[in-house]
GUVEX-411283 format. One record per residue (C-alpha): residue number from 1; residue in three letters; chain; z, y, x. Coordinates in steps of 0.25 Angstrom, whole numbers. Example, Ala and Ser with C-alpha at 12.3 -4.5 7.8 and 13.67 -1.06 7.14 Angstrom:
{site 1; "ALA"; "A"; {31; -18; 49}}
{site 2; "SER"; "A"; {29; -4; 55}}
This chain:
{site 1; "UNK"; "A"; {-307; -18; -290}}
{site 2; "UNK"; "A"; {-307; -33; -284}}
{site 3; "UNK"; "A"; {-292; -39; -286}}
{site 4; "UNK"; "A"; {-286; -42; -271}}
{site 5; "UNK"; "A"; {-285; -58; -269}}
{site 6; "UNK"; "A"; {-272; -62; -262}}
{site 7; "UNK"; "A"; {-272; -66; -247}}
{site 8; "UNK"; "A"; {-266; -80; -251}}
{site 9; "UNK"; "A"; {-271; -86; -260}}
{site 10; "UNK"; "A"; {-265; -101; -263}}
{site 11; "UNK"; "A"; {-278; -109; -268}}
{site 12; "UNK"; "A"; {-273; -123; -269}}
{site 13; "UNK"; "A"; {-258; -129; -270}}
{site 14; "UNK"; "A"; {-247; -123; -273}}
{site 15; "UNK"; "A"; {-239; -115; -262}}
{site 16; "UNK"; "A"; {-225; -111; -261}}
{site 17; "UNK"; "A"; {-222; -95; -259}}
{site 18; "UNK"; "A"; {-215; -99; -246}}
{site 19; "UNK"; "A"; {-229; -108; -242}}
{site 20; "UNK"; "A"; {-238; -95; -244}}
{site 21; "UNK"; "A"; {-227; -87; -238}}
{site 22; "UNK"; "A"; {-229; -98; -225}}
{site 23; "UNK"; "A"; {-244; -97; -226}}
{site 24; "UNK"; "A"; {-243; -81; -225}}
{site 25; "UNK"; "A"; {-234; -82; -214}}
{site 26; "UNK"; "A"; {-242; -90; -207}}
{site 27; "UNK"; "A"; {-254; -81; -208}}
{site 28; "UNK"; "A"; {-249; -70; -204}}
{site 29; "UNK"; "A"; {-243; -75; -192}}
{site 30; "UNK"; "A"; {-256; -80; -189}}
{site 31; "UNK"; "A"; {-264; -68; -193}}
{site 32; "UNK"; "A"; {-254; -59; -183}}
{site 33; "UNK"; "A"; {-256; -44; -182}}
{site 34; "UNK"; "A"; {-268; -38; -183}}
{site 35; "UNK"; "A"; {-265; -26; -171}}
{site 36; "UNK"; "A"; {-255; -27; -161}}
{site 37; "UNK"; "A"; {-242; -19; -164}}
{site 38; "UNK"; "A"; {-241; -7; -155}}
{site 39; "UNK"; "A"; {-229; -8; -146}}
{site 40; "UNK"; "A"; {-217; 3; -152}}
{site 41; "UNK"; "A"; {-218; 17; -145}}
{site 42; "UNK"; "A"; {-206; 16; -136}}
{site 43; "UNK"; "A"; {-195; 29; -139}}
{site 44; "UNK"; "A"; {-194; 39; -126}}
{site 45; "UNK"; "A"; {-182; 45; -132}}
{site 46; "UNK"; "A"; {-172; 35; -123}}
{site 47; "UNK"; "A"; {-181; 38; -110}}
{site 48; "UNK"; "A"; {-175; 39; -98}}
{site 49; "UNK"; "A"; {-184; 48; -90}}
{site 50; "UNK"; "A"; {-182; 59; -101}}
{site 51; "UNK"; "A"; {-165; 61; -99}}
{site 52; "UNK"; "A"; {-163; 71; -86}}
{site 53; "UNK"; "A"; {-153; 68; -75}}
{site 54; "UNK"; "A"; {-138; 71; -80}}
{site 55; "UNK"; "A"; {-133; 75; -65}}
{site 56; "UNK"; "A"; {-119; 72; -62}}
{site 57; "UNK"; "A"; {-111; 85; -62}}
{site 58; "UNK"; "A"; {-97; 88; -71}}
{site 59; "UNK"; "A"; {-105; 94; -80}}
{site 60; "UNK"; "A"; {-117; 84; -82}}
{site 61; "UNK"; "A"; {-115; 78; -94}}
{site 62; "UNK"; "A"; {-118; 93; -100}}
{site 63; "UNK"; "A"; {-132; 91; -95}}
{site 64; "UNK"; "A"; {-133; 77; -101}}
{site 65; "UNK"; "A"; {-136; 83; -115}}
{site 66; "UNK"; "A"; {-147; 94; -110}}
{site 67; "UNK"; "A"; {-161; 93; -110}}
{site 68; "UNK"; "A"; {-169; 94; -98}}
């Protein structure tokens, strides 16, 4: 098997952790993402248009909790 070389590799000098940590940084902020994040599927549980009409009656909070 071939032994896996590292992304970074310093060649000459002598770098700091926090320098390579900067260098890093850096290039992955330049590199970006490789796709566009899907936006986040939206819940349709809190919808609106799926509660019925509670009509107004003495009794009309009974019907709040029915389905349909």
């Amino acid at each position: 098997m071939s032994e896996q070389q590292p992304p970074l590799r310093v060649i000459s000098g002598d770098a700091s952790p926090e320098e390579v940590a900067a260098v890093l940084a850096v290039l992955s902020a330049a590199r970006g993402s490789a796709e566009p994040s899907a936006p986040d599927p939206r819940s349709r549980w809190g919808r609106p248009q799926l509660r019925s009409a509670v009509r107004a009656s003495h009794d009309g909070w009974v019907g709040s909790g029915r389905p349909g």
